[in-house]
C-alpha positions in Angstrom: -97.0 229.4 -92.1 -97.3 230.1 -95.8 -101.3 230.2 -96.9 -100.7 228.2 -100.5 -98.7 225.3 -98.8 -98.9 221.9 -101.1 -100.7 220.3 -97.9 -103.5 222.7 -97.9 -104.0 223.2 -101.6 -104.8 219.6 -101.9 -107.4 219.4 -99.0 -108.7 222.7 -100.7 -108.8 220.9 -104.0 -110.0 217.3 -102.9 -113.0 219.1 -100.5 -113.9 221.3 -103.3 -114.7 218.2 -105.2 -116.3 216.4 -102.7 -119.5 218.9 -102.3 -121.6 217.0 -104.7 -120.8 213.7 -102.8 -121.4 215.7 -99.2 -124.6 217.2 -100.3 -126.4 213.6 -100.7 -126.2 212.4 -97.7 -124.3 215.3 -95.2 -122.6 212.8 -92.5 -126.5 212.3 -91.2 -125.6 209.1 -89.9 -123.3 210.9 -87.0 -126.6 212.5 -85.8 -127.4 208.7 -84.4 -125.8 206.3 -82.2 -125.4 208.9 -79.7 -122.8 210.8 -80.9 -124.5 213.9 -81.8 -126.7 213.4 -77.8 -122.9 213.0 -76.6 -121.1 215.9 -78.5 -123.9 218.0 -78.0 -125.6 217.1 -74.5 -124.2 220.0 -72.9 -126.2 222.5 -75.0 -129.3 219.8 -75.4 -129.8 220.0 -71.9 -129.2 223.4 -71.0 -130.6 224.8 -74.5 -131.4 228.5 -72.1 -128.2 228.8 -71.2 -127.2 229.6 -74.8 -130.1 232.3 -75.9 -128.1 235.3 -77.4 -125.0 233.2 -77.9 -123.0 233.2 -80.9 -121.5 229.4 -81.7 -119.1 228.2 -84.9 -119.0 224.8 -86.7 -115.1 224.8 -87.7 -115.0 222.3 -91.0 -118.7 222.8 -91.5 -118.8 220.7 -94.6 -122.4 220.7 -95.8 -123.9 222.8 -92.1 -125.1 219.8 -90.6 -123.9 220.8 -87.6 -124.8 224.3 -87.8 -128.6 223.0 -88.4 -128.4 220.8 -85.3 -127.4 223.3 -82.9 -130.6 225.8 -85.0 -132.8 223.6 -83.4 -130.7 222.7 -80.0 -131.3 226.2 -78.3 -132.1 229.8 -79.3 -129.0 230.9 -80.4 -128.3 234.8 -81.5 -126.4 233.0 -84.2 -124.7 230.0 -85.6 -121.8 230.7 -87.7 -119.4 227.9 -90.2 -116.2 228.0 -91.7 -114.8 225.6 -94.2 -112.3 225.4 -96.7 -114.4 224.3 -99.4 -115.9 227.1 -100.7 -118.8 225.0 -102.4 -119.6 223.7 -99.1 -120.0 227.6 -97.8 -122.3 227.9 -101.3 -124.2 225.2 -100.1 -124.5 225.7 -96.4 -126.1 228.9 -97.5 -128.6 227.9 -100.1 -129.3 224.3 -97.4 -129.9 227.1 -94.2 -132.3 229.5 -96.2 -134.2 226.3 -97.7 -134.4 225.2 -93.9 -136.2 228.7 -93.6 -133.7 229.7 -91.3 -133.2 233.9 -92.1 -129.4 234.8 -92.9 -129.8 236.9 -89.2 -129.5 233.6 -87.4 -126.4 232.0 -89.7 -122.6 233.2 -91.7 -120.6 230.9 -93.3 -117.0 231.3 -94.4 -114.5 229.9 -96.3 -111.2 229.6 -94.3 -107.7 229.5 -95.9 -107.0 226.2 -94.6 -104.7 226.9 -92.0 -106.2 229.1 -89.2 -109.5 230.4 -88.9 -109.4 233.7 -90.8 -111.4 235.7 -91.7 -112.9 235.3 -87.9 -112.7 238.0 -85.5 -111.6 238.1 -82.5 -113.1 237.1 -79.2 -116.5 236.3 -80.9 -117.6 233.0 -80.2 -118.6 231.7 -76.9 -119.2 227.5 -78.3 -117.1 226.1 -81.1 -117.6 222.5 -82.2 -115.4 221.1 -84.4 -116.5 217.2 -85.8 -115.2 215.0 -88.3 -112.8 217.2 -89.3 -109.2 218.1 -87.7 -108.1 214.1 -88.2 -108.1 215.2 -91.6 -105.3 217.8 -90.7 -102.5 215.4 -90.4 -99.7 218.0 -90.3 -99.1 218.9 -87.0 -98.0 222.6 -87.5 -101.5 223.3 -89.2 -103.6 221.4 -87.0 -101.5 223.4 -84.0 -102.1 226.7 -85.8 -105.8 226.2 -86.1 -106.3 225.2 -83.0 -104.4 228.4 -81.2 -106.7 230.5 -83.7 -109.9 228.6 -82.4 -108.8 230.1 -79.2 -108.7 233.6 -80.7 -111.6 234.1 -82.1 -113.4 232.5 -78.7 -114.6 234.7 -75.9 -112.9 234.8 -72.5 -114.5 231.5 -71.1 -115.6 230.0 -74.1 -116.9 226.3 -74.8 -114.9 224.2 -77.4 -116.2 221.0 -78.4 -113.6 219.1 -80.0 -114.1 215.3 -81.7 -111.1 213.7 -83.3 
């Protein structure tokens, strides 16, 4: 799978774009409603269980996510990945004005079509939200999904909303 595919340079180009409009009001309405208590109840009611975990928020967008599992449980750290690299601009600057240290939080901008620059066998929760219905051709959605699976631990969590 080629990196600079048409498909992927224009969700790379469109989500670049779409910071600004991201920024204002960061998909805070999906933190009512229930969804975030139902993608999320897991960690919410076990919040111990994940002390000196590492989790990732694939398609991070603005870090809303990664801020709502910051204050879900005592995490060793909370890591995004996006293709936007505005949003990974912006995650940073939103996390540190949060008062969150850069110890507790990475962000990186993916290529679009797997999960690199990731390491292996790192993660032990990804979520992913709002984001691989986006990825309507089925060999990249495939690929990133079989790299989500690399870069978790043996017996790793994935939380997966489409």
């Amino acid at each position: 799978m080629k990196k600079n595919n048409k498909y992927t340079l224009m969700q790379k180009e469109y989500y670049e774009n779409e910071t600004g409009r991201m920024r204002i009001g960061n998909h805070k309405e999906h933190n009512t409603k229930n969804y975030y208590n139902i993608l999320l109840s897991d960690i919410k009611n076990n919040s111990n269980n994940f002390k000196d975990k590492i989790a990732l928020d694939f398609g991070c967008g603005c870090g809303r996510n990664v801020k709502n599992l910051l204050e879900m449980a005592d995490w060793k750290r909370v890591d995004g990945i996006d293709i936007s690299s505005n949003n990974i601009k912006y995650c940073n600057e939103y996390l540190k004005e949060l008062g969150y240290t850069s110890d507790k939080f990475m962000f990186k901008s993916s290529n679009g079509i797997d999960c690199k620059p990731l390491k292996n066998e790192v993660y032990d929760f990804v979520v992913s939200t709002i984001t691989l219905q986006h990825i309507c051709v089925h060999e990249i959605r495939y690929n990133i999904l079989k790299d989500i699976f690399r870069i978790m631990k043996p017996g790793g969590i994935f939380s997966l909303q489409v």
